[in-house]
LOGU-313906 format. One record per residue: residue in three letters; x, y, z of N, C-alpha, C, CB in turn. Coordinates in nm, 2 decimals, padded with zeros to 4 digits. Glycine has a CB too. Layout:
<rs>
ALA	X	Y	Z	X	Y	Z	X	Y	Z	X	Y	Z
...
</rs>
This chain:
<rs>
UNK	09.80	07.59	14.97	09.82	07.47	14.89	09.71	07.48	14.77	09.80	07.35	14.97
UNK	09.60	07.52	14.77	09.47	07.54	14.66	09.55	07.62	14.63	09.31	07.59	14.68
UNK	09.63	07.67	14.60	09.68	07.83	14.47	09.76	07.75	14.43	09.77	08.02	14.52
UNK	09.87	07.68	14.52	09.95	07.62	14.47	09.90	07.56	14.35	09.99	07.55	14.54
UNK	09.82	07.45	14.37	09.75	07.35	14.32	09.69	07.41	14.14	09.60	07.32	14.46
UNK	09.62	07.52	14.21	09.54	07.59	14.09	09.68	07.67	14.00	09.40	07.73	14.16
UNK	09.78	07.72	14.03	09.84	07.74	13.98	09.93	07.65	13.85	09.86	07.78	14.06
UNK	09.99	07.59	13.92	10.04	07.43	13.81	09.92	07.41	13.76	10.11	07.25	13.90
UNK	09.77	07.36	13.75	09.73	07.34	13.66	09.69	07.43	13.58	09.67	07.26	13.67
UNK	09.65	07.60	13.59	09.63	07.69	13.53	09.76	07.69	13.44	09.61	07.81	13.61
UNK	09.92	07.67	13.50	10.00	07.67	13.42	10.00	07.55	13.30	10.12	07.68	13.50
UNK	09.91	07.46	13.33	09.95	07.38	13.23	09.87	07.39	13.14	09.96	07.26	13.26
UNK	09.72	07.45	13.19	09.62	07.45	13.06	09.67	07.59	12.92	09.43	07.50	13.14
UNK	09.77	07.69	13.02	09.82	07.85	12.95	09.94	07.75	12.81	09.96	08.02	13.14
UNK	10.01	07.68	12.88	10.10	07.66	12.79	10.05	07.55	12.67	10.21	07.62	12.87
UNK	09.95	07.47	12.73	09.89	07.42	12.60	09.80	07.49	12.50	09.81	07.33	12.63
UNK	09.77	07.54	12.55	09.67	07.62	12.46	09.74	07.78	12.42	09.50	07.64	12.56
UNK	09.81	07.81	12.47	09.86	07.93	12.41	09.84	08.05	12.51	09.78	07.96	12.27
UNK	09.74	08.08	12.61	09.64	08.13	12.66	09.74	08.21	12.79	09.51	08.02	12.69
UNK	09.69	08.34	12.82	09.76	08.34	12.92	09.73	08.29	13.07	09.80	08.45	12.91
UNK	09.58	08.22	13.10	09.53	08.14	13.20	09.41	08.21	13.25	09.62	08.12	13.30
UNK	09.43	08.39	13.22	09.31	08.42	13.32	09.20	08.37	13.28	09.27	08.57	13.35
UNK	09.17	08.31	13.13	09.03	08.30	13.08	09.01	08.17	13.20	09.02	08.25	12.88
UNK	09.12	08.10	13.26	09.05	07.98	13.36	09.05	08.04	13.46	09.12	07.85	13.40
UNK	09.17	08.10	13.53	09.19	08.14	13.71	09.11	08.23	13.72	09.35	08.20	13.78
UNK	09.03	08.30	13.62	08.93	08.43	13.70	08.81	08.35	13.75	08.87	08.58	13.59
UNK	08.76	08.28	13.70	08.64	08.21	13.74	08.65	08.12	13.83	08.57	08.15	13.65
UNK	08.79	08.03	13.88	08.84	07.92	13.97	08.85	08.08	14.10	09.03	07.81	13.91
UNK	08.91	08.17	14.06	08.90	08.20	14.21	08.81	08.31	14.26	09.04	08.24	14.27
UNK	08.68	08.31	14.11	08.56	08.34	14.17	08.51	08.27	14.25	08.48	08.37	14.10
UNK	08.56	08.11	14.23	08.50	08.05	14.28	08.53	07.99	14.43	08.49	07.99	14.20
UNK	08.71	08.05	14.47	08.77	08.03	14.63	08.70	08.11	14.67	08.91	08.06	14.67
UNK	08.61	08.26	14.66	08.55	08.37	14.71	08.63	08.49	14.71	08.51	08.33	14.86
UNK	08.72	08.52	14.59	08.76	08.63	14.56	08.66	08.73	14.48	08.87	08.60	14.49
UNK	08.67	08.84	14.47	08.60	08.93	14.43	08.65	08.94	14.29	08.60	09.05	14.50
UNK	08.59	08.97	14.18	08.59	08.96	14.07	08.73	09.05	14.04	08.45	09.00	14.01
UNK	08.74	09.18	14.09	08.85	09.30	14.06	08.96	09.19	14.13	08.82	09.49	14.16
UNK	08.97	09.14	14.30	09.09	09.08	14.32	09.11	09.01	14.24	09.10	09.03	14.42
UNK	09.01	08.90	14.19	09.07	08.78	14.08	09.13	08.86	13.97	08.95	08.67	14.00
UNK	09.07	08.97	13.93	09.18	09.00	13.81	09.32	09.05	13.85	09.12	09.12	13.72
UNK	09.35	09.10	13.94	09.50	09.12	13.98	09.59	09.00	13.98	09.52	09.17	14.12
UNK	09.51	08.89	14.09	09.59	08.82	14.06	09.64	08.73	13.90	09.55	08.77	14.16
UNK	09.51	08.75	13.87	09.50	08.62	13.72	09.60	08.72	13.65	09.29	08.60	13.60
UNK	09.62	08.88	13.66	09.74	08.98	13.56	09.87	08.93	13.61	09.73	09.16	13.58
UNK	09.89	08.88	13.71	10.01	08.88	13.84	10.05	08.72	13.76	09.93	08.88	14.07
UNK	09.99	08.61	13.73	10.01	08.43	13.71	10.04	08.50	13.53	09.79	08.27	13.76
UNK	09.94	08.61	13.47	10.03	08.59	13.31	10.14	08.62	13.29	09.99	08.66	13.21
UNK	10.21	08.73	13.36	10.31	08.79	13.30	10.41	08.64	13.34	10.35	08.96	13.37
UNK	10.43	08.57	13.46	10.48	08.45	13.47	10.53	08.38	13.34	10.38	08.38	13.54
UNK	10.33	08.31	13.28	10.31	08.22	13.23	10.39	08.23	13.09	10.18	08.19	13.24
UNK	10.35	08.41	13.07	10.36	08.43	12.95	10.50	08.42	12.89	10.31	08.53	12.94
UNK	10.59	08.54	12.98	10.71	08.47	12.97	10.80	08.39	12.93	10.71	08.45	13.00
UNK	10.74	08.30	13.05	10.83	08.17	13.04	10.76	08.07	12.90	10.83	08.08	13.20
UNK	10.67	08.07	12.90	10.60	07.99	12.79	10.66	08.05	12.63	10.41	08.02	12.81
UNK	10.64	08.20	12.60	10.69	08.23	12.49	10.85	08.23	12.45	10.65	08.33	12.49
UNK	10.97	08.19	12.57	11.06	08.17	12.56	11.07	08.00	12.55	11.12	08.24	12.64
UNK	10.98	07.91	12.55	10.99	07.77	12.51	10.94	07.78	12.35	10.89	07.67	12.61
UNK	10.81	07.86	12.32	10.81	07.84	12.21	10.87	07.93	12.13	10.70	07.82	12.18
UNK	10.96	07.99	12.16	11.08	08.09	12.07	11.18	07.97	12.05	11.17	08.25	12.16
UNK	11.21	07.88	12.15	11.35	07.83	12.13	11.28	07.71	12.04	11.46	07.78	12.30
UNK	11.17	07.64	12.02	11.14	07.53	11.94	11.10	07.60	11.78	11.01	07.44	12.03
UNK	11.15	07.74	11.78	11.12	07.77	11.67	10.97	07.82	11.57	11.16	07.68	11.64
UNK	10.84	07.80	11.68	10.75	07.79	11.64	10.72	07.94	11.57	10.68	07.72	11.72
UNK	10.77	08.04	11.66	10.72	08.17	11.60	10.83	08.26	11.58	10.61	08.24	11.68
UNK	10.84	08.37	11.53	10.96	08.49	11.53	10.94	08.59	11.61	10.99	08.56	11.40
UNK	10.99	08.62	11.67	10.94	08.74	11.80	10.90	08.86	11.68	11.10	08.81	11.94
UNK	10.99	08.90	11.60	10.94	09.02	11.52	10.79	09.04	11.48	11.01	09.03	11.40
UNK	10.73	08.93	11.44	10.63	08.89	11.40	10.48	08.97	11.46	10.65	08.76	11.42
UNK	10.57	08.90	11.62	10.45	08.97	11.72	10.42	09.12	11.77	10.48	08.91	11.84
UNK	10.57	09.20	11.74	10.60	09.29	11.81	10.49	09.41	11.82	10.70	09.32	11.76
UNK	10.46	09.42	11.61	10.34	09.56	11.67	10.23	09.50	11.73	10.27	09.68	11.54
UNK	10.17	09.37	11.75	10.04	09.32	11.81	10.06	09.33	11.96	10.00	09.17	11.76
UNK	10.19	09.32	11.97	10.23	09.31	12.17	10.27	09.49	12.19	10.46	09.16	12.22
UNK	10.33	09.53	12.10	10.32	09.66	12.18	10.18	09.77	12.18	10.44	09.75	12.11
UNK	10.10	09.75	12.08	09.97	09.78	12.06	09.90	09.75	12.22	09.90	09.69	11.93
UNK	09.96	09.58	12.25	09.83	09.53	12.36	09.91	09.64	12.47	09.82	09.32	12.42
UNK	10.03	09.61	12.47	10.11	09.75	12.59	10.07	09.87	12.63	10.22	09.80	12.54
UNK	10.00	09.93	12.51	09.96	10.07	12.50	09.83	10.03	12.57	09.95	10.15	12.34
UNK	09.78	10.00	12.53	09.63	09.92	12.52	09.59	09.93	12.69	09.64	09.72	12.45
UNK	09.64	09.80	12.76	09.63	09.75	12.90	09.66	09.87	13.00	09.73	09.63	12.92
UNK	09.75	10.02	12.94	09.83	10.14	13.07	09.66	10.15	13.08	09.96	10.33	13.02
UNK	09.57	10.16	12.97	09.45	10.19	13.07	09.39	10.06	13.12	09.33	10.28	12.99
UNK	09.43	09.98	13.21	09.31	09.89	13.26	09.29	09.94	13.39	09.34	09.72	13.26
UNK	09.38	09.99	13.45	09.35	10.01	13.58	09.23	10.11	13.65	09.46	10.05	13.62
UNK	09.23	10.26	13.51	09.16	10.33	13.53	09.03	10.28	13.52	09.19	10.42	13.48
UNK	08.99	10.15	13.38	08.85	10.09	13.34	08.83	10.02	13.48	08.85	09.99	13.20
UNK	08.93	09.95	13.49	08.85	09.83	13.63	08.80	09.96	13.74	09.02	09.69	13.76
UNK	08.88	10.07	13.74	08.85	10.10	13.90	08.68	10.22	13.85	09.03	10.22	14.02
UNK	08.65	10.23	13.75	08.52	10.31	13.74	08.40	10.21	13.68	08.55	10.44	13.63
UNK	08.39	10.05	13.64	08.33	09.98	13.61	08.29	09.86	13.73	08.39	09.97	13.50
UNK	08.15	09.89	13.70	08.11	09.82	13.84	08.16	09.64	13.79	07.89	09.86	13.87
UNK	08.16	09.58	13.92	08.21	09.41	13.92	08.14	09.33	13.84	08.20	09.34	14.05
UNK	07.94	09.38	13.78	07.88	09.29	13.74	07.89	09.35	13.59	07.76	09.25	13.81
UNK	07.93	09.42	13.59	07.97	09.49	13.45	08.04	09.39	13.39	08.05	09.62	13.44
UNK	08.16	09.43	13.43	08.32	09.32	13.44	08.28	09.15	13.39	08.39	09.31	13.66
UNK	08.16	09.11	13.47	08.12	08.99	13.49	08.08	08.98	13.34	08.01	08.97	13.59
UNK	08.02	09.02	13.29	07.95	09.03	13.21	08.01	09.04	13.07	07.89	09.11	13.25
UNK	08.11	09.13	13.09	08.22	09.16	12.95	08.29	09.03	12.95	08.36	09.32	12.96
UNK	08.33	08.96	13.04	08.42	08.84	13.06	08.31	08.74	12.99	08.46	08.82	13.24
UNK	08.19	08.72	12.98	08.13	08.63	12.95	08.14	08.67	12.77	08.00	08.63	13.03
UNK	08.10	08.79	12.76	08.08	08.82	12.62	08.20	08.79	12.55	08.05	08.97	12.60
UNK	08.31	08.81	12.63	08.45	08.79	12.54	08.46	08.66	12.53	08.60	08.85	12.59
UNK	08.45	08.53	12.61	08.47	08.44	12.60	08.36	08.37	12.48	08.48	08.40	12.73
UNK	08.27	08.38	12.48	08.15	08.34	12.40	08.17	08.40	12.23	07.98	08.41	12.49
UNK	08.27	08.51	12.24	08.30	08.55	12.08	08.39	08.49	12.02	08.34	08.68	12.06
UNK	08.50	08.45	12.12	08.62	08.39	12.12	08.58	08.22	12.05	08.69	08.38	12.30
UNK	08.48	08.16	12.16	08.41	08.03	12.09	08.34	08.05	11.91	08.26	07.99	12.22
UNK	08.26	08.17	11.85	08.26	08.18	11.80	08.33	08.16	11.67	08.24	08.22	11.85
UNK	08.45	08.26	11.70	08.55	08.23	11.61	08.63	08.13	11.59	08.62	08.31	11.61
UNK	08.64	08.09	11.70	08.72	07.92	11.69	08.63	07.79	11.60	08.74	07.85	11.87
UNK	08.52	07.82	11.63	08.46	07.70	11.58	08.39	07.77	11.39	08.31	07.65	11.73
UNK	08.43	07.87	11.40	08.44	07.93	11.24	08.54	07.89	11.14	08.48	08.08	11.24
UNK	08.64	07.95	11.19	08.75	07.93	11.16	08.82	07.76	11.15	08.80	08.01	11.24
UNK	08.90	07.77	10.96	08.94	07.61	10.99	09.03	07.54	11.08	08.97	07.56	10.89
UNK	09.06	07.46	11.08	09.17	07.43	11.19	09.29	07.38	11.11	09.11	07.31	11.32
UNK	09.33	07.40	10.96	09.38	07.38	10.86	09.44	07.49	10.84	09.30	07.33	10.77
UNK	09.53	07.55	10.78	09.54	07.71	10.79	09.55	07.70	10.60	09.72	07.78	10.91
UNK	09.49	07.80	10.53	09.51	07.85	10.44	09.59	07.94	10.38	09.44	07.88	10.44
UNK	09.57	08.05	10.29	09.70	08.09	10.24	09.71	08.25	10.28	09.71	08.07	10.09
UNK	09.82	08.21	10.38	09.83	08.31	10.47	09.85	08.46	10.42	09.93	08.27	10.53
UNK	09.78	08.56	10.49	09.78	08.66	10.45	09.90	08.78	10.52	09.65	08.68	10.46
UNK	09.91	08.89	10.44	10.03	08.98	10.48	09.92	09.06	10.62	10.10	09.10	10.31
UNK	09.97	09.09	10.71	09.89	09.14	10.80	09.96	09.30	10.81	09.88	09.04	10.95
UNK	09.88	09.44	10.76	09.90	09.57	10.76	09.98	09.59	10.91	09.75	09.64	10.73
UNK	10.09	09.61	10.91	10.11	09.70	11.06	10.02	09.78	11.16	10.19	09.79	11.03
UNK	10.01	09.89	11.08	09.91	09.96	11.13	09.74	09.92	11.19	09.91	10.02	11.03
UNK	09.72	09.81	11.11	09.58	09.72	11.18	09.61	09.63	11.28	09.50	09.61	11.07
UNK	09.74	09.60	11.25	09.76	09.47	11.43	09.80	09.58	11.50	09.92	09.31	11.45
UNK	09.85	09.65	11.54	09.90	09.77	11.65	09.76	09.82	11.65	10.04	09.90	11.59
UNK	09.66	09.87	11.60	09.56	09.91	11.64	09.48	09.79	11.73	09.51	09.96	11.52
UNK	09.47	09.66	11.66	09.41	09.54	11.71	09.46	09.52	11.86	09.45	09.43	11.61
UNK	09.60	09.56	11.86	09.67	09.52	11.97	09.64	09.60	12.11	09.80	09.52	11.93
UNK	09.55	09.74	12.07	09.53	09.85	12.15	09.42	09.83	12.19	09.54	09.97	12.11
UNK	09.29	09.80	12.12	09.21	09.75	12.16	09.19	09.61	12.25	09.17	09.76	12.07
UNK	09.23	09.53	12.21	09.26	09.39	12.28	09.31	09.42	12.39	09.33	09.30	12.23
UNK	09.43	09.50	12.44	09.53	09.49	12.56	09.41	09.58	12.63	09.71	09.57	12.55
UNK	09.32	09.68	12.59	09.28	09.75	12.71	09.13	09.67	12.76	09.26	09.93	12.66
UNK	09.03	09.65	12.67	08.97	09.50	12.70	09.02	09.39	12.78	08.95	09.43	12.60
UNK	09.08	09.33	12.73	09.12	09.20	12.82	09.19	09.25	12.91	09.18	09.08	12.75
UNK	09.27	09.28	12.96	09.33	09.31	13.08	09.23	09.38	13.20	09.46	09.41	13.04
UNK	09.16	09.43	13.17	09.05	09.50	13.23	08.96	09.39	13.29	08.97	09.60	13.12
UNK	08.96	09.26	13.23	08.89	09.19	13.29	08.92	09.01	13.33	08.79	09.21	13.22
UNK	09.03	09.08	13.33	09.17	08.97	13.37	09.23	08.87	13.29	09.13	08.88	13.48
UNK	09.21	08.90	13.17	09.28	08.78	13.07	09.38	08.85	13.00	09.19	08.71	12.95
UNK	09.43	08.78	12.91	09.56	08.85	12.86	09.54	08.90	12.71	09.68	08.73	12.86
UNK	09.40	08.82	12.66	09.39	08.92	12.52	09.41	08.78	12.44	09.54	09.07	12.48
UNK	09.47	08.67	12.45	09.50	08.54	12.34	09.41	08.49	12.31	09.57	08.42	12.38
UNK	09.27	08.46	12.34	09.18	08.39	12.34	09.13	08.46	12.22	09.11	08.36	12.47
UNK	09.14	08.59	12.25	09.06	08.67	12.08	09.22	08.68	12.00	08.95	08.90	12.10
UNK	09.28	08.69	12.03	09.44	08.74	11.92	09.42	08.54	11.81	09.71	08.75	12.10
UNK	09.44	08.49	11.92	09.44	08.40	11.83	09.35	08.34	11.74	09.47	08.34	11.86
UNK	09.18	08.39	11.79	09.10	08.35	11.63	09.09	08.44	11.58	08.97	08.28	11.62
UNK	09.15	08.55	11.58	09.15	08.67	11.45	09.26	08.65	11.36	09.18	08.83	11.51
UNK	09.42	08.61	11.47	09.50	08.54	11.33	09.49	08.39	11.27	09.66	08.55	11.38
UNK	09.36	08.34	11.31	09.33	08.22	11.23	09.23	08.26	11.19	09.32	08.09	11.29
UNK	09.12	08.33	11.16	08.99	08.35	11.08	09.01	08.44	10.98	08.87	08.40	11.15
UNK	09.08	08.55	11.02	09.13	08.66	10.96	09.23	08.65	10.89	09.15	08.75	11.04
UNK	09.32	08.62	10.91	09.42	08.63	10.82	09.51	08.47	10.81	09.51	08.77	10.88
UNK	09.43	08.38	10.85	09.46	08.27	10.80	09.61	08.19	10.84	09.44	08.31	10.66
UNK	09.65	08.21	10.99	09.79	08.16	11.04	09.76	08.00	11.09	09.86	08.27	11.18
UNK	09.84	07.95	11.07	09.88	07.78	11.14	09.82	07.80	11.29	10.09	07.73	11.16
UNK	09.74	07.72	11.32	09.66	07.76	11.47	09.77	07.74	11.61	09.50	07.62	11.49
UNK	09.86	07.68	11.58	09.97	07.68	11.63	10.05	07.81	11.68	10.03	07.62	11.53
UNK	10.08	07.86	11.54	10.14	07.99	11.56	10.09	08.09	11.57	10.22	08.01	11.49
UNK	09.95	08.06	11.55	09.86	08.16	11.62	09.86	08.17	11.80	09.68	08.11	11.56
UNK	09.86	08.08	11.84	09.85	08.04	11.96	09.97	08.12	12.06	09.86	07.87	11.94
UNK	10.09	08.05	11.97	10.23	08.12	12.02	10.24	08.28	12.02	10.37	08.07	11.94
UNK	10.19	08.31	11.91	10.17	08.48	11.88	10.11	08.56	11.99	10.06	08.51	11.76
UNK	09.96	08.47	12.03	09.91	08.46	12.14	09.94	08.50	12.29	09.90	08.37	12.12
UNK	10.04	08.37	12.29	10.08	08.39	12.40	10.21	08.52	12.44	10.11	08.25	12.43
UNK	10.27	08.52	12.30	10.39	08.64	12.28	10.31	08.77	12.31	10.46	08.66	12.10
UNK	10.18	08.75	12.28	10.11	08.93	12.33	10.10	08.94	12.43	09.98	09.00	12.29
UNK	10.04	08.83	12.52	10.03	08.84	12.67	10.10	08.90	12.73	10.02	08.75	12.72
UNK	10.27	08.83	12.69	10.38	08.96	12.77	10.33	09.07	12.78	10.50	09.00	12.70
UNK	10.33	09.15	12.69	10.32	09.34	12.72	10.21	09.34	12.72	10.37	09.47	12.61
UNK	10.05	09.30	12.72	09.97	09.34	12.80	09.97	09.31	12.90	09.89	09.34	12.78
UNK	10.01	09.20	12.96	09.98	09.16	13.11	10.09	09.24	13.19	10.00	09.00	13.13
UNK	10.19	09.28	13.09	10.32	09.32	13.20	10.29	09.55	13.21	10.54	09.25	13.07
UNK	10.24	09.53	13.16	10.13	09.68	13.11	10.02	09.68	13.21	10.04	09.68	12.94
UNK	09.96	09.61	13.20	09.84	09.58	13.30	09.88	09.62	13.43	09.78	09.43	13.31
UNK	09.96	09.48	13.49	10.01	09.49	13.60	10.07	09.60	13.65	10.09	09.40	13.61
UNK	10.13	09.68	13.58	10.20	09.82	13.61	10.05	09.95	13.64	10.32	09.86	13.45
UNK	09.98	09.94	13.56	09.84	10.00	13.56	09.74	09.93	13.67	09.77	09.98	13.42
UNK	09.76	09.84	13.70	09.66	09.79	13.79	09.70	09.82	13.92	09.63	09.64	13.78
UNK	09.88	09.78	13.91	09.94	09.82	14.07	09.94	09.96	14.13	10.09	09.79	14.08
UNK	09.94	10.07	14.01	09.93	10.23	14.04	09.74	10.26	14.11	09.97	10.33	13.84
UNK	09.65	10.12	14.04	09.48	10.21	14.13	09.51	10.07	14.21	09.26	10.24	14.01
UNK	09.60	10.03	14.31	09.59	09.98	14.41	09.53	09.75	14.39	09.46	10.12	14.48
UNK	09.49	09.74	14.27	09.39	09.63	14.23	09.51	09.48	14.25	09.32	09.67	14.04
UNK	09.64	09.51	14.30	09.71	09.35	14.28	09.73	09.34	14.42	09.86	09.33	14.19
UNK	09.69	09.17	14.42	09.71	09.10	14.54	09.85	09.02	14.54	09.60	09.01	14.56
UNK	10.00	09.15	14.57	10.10	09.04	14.54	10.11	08.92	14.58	10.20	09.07	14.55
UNK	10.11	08.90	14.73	10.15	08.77	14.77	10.01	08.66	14.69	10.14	08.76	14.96
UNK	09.97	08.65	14.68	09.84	08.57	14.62	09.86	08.55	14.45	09.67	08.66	14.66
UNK	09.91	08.63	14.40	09.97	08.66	14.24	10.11	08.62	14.22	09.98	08.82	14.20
UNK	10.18	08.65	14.32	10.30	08.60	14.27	10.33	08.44	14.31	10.40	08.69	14.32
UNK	10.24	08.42	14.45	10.24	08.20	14.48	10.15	08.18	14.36	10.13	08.11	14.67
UNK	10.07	08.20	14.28	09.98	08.14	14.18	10.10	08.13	14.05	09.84	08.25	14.15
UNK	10.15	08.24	14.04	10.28	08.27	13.93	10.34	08.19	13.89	10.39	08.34	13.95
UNK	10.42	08.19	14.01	10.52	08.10	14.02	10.49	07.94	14.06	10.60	08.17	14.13
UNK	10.42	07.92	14.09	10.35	07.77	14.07	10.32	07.78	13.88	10.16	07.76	14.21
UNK	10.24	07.82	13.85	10.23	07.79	13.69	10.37	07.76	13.61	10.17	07.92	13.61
UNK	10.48	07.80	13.65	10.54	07.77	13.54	10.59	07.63	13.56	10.63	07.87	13.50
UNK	10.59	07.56	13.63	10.57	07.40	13.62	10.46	07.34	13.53	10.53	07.34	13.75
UNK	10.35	07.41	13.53	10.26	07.33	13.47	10.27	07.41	13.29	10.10	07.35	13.56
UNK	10.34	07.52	13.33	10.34	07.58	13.17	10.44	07.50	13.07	10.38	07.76	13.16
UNK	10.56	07.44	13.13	10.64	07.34	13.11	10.62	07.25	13.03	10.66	07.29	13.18
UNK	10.53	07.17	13.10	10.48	07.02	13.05	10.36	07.06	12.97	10.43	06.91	13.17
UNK	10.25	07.18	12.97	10.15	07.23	12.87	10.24	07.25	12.74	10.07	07.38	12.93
UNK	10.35	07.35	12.76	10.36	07.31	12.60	10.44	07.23	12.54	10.38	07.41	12.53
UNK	10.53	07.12	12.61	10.53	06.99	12.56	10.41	06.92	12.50	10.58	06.93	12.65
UNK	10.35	06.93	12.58	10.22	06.83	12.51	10.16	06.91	12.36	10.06	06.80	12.65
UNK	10.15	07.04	12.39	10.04	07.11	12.28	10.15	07.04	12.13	10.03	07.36	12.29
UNK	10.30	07.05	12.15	10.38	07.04	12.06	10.37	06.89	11.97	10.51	07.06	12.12
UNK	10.27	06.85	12.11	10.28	06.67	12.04	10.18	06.65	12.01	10.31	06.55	12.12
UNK	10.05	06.75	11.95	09.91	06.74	11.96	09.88	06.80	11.83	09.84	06.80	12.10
UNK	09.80	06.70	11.73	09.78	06.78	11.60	09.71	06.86	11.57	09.75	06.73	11.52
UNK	09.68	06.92	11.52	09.56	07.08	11.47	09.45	07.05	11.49	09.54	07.13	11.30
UNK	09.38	06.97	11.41	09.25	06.93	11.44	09.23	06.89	11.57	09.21	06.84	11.36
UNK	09.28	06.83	11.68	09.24	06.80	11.78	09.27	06.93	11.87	09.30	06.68	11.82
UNK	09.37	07.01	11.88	09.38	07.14	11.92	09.32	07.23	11.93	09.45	07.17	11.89
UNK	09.26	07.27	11.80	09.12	07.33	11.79	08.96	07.28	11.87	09.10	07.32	11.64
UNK	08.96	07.16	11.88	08.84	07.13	11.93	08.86	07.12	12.08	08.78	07.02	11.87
UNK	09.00	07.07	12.09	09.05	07.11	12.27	08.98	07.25	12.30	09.26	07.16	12.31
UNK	09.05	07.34	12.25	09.01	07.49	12.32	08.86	07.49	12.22	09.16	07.65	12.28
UNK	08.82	07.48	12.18	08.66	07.49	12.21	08.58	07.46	12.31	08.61	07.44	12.13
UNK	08.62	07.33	12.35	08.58	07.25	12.49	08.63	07.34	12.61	08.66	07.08	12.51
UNK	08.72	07.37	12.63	08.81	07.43	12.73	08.72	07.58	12.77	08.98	07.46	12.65
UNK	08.69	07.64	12.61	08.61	07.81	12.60	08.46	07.76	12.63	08.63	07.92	12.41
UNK	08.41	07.64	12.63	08.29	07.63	12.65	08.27	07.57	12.79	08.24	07.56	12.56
UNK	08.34	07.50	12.82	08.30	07.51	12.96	08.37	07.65	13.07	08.35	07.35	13.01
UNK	08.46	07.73	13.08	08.46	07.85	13.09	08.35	07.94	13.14	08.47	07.87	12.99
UNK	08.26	07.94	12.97	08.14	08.02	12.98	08.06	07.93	13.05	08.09	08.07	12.86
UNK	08.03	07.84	13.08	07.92	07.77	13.17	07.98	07.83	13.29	07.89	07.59	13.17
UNK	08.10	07.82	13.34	08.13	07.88	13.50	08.05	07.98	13.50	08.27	07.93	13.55
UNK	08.13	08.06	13.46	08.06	08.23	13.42	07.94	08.26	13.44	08.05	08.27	13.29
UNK	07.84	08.20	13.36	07.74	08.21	13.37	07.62	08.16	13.52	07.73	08.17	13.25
UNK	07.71	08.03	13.51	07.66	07.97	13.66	07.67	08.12	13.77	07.79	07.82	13.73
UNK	07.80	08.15	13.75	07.83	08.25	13.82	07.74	08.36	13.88	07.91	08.29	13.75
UNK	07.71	08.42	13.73	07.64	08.52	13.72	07.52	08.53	13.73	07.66	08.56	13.63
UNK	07.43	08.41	13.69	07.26	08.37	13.76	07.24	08.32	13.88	07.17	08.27	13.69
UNK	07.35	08.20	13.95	07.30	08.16	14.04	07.40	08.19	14.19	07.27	08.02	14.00
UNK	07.52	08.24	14.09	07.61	08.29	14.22	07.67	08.16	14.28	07.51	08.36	14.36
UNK	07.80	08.20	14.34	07.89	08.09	14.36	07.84	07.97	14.45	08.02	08.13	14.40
</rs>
């Protein structure tokens, strides 16, 4: 019933925010007493779920064009076939550690970046497919899906609606998380039964998450997920000095 539980609301915070969840569930079930490598299986096992189903709510409301996403999701695809090999040769406090760094860059750029969007720029093919290779093999490696940085690069960088940054977001999580999981299951690292009850519990909560994000204006959205990426990194760090 706690997976259950953590699941629906992991699903609800992925669909508001764009996110594919592990930036929450890795540190909630550092904190049941999973091992950093198991939490990432499972937190790869709850995105491909979230992601999914979430990017087929915000395809049908129109918010983004799948084409849009494609070379940034197939980049993360390429990207994530290596996570399995990185998790299984990088020690757990390593991992710990990259997970903190990414989250704390992520805050960075969000609170840079306006929450207004400007005049949008043409984004090179070739630089998001590369972006997308880098990101998928990072974040999957340490259990997120890669959105938390996709989306303040297409809001600082090249200047998209934080919105449809968000959805873009969550559109990449597919093929890295669904890349991951295929790489992670070949060095042994997924806990199905525990990944797929967490899964499948989120998409209740990914439901009603992006109903609400839809009803929630820019400016308040942006400072949501700043709050959300800042307390995060306090787990984390609790984590990492004083232990669970």
């Amino acid at each position: 019933m706690e997976l259950v539980i953590v699941g629906i609301a992991v699903g609800l915070l992925s669909g508001f925010f764009g996110i594919g969840g592990g930036t929450i569930l890795v540190p909630i079930l550092l904190y049941l007493g999973f091992d950093i490598k198991e939490a990432v299986g499972i937190s790869v096992t709850q995105m491909v779920f979230s992601s999914l189903f979430g990017s087929y709510l915000n395809f049908k409301k129109n918010i983004f064009k799948i084409h849009e996403g494609l070379a940034l999701g197939i980049g993360g695809f390429l990207g994530a076939l290596g996570s399995g090999y990185f998790v299984s040769i990088v020690p757990s406090r390593v991992l710990e550690w990259m997970f903190l760094g990414f989250v704390a860059f992520a805050m960075y750029r969000f609170f840079k970046a306006p929450h207004t969007p400007g005049e949008s720029k043409d984004i090179p093919t070739p630089l998001i497919f590369l972006v997308g290779v880098g990101i998928g093999l990072f974040a999957i490696s340490i259990g997120v899906g890669g959105s938390i940085l996709v989306t303040p690069i297409l809001v600082g960088f090249f200047h998209l609606d934080i919105k449809k940054a968000a959805s873009m977001g969550l559109f990449f999580v597919i093929f890295s998380s669904i890349s991951g999981f295929v790489s992670l299951s070949l060095f042994g690292h997924i806990d199905y039964l525990h990944g797929f009850l967490v899964g499948a519990s989120s998409l209740i909560g990914v439901y009603f998450g992006i109903k609400l994000a839809h009803k929630t204006d820019a400016k308040r959205f942006k400072k949501a997920l700043i709050v959300i990426y800042a307390i995060i990194m306090l787990l984390v760090v609790k984590k990492i000095f004083v232990g669970v």
